[in-house]
C-alpha positions in Angstrom: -7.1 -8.5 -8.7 -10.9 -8.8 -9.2 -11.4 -9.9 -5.4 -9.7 -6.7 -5.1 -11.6 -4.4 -7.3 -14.9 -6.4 -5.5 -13.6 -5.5 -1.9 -13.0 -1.8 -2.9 -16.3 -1.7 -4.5 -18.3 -2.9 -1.4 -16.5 -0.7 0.6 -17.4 2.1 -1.5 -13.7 3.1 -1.6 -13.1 6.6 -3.3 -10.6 9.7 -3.4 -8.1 6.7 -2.6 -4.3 8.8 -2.2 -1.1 6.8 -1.3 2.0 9.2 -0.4 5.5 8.2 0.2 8.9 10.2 0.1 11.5 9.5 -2.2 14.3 7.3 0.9 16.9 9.6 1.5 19.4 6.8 1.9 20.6 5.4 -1.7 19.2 1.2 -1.9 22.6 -1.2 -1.9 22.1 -2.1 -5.2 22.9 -5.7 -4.4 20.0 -5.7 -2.7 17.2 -7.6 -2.9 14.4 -6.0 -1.3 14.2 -2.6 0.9 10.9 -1.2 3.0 9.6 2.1 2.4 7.2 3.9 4.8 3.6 5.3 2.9 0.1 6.8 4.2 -3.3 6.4 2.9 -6.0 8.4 2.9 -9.6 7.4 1.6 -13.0 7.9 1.8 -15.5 5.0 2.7 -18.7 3.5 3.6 -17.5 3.7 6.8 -16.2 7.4 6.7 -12.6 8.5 6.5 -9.6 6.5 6.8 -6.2 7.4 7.1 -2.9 5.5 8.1 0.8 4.7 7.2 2.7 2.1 6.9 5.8 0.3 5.6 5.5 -2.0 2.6 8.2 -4.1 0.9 9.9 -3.8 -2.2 11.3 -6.8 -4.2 13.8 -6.4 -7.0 12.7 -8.3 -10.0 15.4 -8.7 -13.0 14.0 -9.3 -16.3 15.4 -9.6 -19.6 18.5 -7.3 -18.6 15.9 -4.4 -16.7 15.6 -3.9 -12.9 12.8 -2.9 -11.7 11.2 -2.6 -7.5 8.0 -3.5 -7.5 5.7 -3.6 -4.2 4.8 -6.7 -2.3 1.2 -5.0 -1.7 -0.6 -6.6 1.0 -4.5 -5.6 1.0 -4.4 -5.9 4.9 -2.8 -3.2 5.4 -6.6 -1.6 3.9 -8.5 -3.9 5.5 -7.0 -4.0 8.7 -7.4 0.1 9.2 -10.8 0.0 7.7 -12.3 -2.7 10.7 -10.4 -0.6 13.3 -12.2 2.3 12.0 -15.8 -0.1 11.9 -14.5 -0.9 15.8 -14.3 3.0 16.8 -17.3 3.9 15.9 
């Protein structure tokens, strides 16, 4: 998480918003993962990004409690962020 917090930093990463709508389709519950769509907007060194995506969710059982969690993958950031470096 601190190579994270680093990246984010150096990137001068600020007013960073993630949206995503509730699915409108209910998750099987003997499921084990489902994908939900989500945009980003920040501001940057680089100026503005925006973009959307899909990321994964991954049930984890614990100690009789279900919870999703998301399988976050900081490319999806860092992939928008050199396209934008590659526009410009």
């Amino acid at each position: 998480m601190n190579v994270i917090k680093k990246i984010y930093g150096d990137l001068e990463v600020k007013d960073l918003k993630i949206d995503f709508e509730k699915p409108k389709d209910k998750i099987d519950p003997d499921a084990k993962t489902a994908t939900i769509p989500f945009k980003v907007t920040m501001n940057t060194l680089a100026g503005p990004v925006e973009f959307e995506q899909k990321a994964k969710l991954v049930k984890v059982e614990k100690e009789d409690k279900v919870t999703w969690q998301v399988n976050w993958n900081t490319g999806f950031i860092l992939l928008e962020w050199n396209r934008k470096i590659e526009s410009d």
